[in-house]
C-alpha positions in Angstrom: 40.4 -45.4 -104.9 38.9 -42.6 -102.7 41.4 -39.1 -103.0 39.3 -38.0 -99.7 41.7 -37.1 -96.7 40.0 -36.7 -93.7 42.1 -35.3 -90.4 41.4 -37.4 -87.0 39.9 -35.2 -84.3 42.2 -34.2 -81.4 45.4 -36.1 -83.4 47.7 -32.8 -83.0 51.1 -33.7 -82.1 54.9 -32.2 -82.7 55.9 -35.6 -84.7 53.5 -38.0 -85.0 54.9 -41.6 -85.6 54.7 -45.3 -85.6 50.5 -46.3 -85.8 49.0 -49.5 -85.7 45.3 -50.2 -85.7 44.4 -52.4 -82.8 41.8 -55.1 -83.7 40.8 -55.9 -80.4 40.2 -52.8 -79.4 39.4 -51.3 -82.5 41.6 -48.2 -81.6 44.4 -46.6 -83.5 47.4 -45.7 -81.2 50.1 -43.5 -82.7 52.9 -42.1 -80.6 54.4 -38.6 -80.6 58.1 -38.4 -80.2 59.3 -35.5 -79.0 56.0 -34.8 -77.2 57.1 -37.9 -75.4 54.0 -39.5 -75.2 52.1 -42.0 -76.8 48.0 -41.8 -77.9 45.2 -44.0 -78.8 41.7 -43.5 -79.6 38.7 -44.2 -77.5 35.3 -45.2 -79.0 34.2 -43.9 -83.1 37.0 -43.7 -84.9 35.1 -41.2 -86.6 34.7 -38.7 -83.2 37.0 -40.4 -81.1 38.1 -39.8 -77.2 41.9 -39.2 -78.0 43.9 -40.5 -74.5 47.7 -39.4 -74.1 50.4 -41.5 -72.0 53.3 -39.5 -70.8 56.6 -41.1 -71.2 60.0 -40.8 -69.8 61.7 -40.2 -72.7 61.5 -40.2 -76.4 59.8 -42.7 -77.6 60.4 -44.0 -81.3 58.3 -46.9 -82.2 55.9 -49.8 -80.4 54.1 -52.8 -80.9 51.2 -54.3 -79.0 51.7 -57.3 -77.0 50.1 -60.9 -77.1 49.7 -60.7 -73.4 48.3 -57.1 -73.7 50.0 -53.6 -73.0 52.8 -52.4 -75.1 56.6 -53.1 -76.2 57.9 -49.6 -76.5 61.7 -48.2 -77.6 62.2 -45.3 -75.8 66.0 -43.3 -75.6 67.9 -45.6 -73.7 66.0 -49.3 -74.2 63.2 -51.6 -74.9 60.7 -51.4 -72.7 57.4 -53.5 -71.9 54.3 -52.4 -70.3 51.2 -54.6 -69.0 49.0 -52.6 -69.4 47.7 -48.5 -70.6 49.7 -46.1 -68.1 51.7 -49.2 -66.4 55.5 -49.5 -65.1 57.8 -49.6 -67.8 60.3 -52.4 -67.7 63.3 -52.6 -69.1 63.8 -55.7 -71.4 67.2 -54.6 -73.5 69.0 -51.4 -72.9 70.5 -49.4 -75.7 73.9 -50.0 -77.2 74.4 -46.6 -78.4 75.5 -43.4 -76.6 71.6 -42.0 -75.6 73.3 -38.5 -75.5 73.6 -38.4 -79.4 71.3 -41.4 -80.6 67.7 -42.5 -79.9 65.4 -45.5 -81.2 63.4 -44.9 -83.7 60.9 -46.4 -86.4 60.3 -50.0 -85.5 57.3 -53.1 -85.4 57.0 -56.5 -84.7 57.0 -59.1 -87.4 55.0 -62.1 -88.2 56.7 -64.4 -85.7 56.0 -61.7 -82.5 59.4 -60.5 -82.8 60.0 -56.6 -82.1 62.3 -55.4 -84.4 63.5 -51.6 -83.7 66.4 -48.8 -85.3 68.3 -46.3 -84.3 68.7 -42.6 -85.2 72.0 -40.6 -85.3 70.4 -36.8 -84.4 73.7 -35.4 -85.5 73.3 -36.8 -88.6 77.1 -36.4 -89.2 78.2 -40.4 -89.5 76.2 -43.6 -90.6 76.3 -45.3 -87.2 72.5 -46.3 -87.0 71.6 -49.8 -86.6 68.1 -52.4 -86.7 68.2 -54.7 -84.1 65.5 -57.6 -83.1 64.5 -58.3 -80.2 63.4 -62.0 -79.6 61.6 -62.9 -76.3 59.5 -65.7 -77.3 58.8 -68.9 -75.2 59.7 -67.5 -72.0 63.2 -67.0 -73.1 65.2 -64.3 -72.0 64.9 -61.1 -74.2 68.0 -60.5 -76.4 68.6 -57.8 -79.0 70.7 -59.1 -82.0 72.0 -56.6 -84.9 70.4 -57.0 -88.0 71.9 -54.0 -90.1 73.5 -51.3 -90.1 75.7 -48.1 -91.9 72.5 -45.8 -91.9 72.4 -42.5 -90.5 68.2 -42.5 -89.5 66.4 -45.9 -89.3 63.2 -46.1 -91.0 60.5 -47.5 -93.6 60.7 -51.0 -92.0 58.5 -53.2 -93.4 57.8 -57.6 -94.0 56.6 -59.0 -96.9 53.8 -61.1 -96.4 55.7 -64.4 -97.9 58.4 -63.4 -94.7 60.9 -63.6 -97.8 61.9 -60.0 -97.4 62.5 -57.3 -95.6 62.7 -53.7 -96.0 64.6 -50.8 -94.4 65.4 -47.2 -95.0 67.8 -44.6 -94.5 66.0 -41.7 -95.0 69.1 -39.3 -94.6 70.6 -41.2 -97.5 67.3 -40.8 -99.2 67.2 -44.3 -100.1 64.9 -47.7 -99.1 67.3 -51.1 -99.4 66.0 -54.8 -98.8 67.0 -57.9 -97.7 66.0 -61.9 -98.6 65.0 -62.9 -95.6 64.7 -66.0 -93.8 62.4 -65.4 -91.2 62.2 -68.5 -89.3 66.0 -68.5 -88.5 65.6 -65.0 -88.9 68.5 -64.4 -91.4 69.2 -61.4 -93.7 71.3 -62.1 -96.8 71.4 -60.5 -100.3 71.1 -56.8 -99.3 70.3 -54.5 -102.3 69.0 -51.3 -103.1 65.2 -51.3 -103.5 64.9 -47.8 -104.5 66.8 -44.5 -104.2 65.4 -41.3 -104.4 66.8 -37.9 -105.8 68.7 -35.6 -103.1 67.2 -32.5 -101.6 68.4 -29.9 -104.0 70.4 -27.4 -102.8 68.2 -24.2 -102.0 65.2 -26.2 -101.6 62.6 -24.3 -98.7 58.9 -25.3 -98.5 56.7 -23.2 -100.6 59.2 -22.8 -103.2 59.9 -23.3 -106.9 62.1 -26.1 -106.6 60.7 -29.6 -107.1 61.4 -32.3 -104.4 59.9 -35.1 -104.3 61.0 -36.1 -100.4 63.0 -38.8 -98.7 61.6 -42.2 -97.7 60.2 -41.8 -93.5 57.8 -44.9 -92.0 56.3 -47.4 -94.3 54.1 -50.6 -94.5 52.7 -53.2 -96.6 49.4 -53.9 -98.3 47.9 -57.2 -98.3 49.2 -57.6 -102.2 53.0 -57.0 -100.9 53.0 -53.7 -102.1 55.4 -51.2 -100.0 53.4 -47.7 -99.0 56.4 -45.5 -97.9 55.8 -41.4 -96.7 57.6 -39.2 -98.2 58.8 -36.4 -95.4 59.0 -32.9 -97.0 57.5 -34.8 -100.4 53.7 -34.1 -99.3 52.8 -37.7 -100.6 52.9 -41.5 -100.3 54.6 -43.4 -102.4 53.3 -47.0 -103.4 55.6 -49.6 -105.0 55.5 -53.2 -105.8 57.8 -55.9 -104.7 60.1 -54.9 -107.9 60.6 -51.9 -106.9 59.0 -50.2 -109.3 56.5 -47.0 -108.4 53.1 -47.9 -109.0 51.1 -44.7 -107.3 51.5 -41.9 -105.5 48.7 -40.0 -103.2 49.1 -36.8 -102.7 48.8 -35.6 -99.0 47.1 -32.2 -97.3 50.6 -32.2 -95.0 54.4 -31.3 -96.5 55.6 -34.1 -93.9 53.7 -37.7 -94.0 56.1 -39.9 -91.1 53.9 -43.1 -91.4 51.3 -45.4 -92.8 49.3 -47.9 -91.5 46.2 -49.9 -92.5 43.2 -50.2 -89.8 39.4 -50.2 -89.3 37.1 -53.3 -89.7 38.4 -54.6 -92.8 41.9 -53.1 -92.6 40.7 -50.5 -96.2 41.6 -47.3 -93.7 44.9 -45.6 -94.8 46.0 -43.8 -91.4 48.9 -41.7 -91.7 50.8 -39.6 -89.2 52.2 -36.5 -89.9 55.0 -33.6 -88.8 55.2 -30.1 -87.3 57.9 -29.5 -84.9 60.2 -26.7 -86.6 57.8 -26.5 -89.8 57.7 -22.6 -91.3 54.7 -20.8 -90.6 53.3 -20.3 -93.8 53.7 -24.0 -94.3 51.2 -24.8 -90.9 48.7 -21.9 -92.5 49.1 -23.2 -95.9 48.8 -27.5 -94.5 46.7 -26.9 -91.4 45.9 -30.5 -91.0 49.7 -30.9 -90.4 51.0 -32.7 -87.2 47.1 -34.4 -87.1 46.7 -37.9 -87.7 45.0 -38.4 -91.9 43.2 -40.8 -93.0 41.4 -41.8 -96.2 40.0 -45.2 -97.9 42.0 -47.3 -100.0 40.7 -50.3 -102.3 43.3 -52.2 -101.6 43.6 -53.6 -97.9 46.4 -53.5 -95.7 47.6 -56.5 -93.1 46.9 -56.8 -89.6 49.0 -55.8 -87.0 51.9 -58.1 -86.0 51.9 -58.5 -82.0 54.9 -58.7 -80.0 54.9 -62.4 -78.6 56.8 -63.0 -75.2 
């Protein structure tokens, strides 16, 4: 397995989240939260055009669509485009209170359902929930409540078999999963997949103190394995279905936010990264941080679910 990180051209952003790797297009698009916008590439990979949508609001996570365009979580709902730069329309406004909650990290899975969680920016109560959003067959798009009691959504992730899924809290520092039923779409048996240590107290970037971070985006590999980033950890974490570590890569940013799997033959790690509110000898000692990372992997990731409605 390659240790080469290489940083996309033109990829800065404040918090760079949620990536996919578009087959049809062969683009990567990658959104940038509180830059309110979200970006895809444009030709080579390797010198790409880098385009920018504005958007109204924060958004948190996206999927592409069967149909083409977008389903995109902004602040205050779920929103579907046609098309790059199109109307947004509303398909589910939020249940929460937008003043102190936002989406955030979401995807579709296998069956074109967009699955999407919430984030408590207060961080002061465990009132996040993941919600699905099913608008297949023409049917009228409804969000259900999947989960819930987490204080910032994120690492959401399918196993290929669609017998589990995956979801963390990284405030709680801690990734749980579920037996899952996908075609009725039922979550039973909720566990912990694996906790992490606390942020010791006194911990500051540059420092003596060992961290090892809390669990941000994640995915899968095409073996089931669960990539997760590790914010403030400067690495991804891979672990199989057990649960138990198998590797860790080492990254040229303090705060990975996401994985993904793209190019040709899905062997291109892409991961965004953080730097909204960093220190400043962190961004001159991590330059590449807020850019978009990417390195090959021997081990192939899956393509991207679509959302279906």
């Amino acid at each position: 397995m390659s240790r080469m990180w290489t940083s996309l051209p033109d990829s800065l952003c404040d918090l760079g989240e949620s990536p996919f790797w578009h087959p049809e297009e062969r683009a990567l698009y990658w959104l940038d939260i509180p830059g309110r916008a979200v970006l895809r590439t444009r030709g080579d990979i390797a010198a790409p055009t880098i385009e920018r949508w504005a958007m109204p609001s924060e958004p948190g996570c996206m999927a592409p669509a069967r149909r083409g365009g977008l389903v995109i979580a902004l602040r205050d709902g779920i929103y579907r485009a046609g098309e790059w730069g199109g109307a947004l329309r509303l398909l589910v406004p939020a249940e929460h209170d937008t003043r102190t909650m936002r989406f955030n990290d979401g995807k579709c899975d296998a069956l074109g359902r967009f699955w999407a969680g919430t984030l408590n920016e207060a961080k002061d109560a465990p009132s996040a929930a993941l919600y699905c959003v099913d608008a297949r067959d023409g049917r009228a798009p409804v969000a259900t409540r999947m989960a819930g009691d987490a204080t910032t959504a994120n690492g959401l992730a399918f196993a290929p078999d669609g017998r589990t899924v995956y979801w963390a809290d990284t405030a709680a520092h801690v990734v749980r999963a579920w037996d899952w039923a996908s075609e009725g779409n039922v979550l039973t048996r909720p566990r912990v997949f694996h906790p992490f240590d606390a942020k010791p107290a006194g911990w500051t970037s540059g420092g003596s103190v060992p961290y090892a971070g809390r669990p941000d985006g994640a995915t899968v590999d095409a073996e089931g394995h669960y990539w997760v980033a590790m914010f403030e950890g400067q690495q991804l974490l891979r672990f199989a279905p057990t649960g138990e570590q198998v590797a860790a890569l080492a990254t040229p940013v303090m705060c990975p936010t996401m994985p993904c799997f793209g190019g040709d033959d899905l062997r291109t790690l892409f991961v965004t990264s953080a730097r909204r509110g960093r220190p400043v000898e962190e961004l001159a000692q991590w330059p590449a941080s807020g850019q978009v990372i990417s390195m090959r992997v021997d081990t192939p990731g899956l393509p991207v679910n679509f959302f279906e409605d």
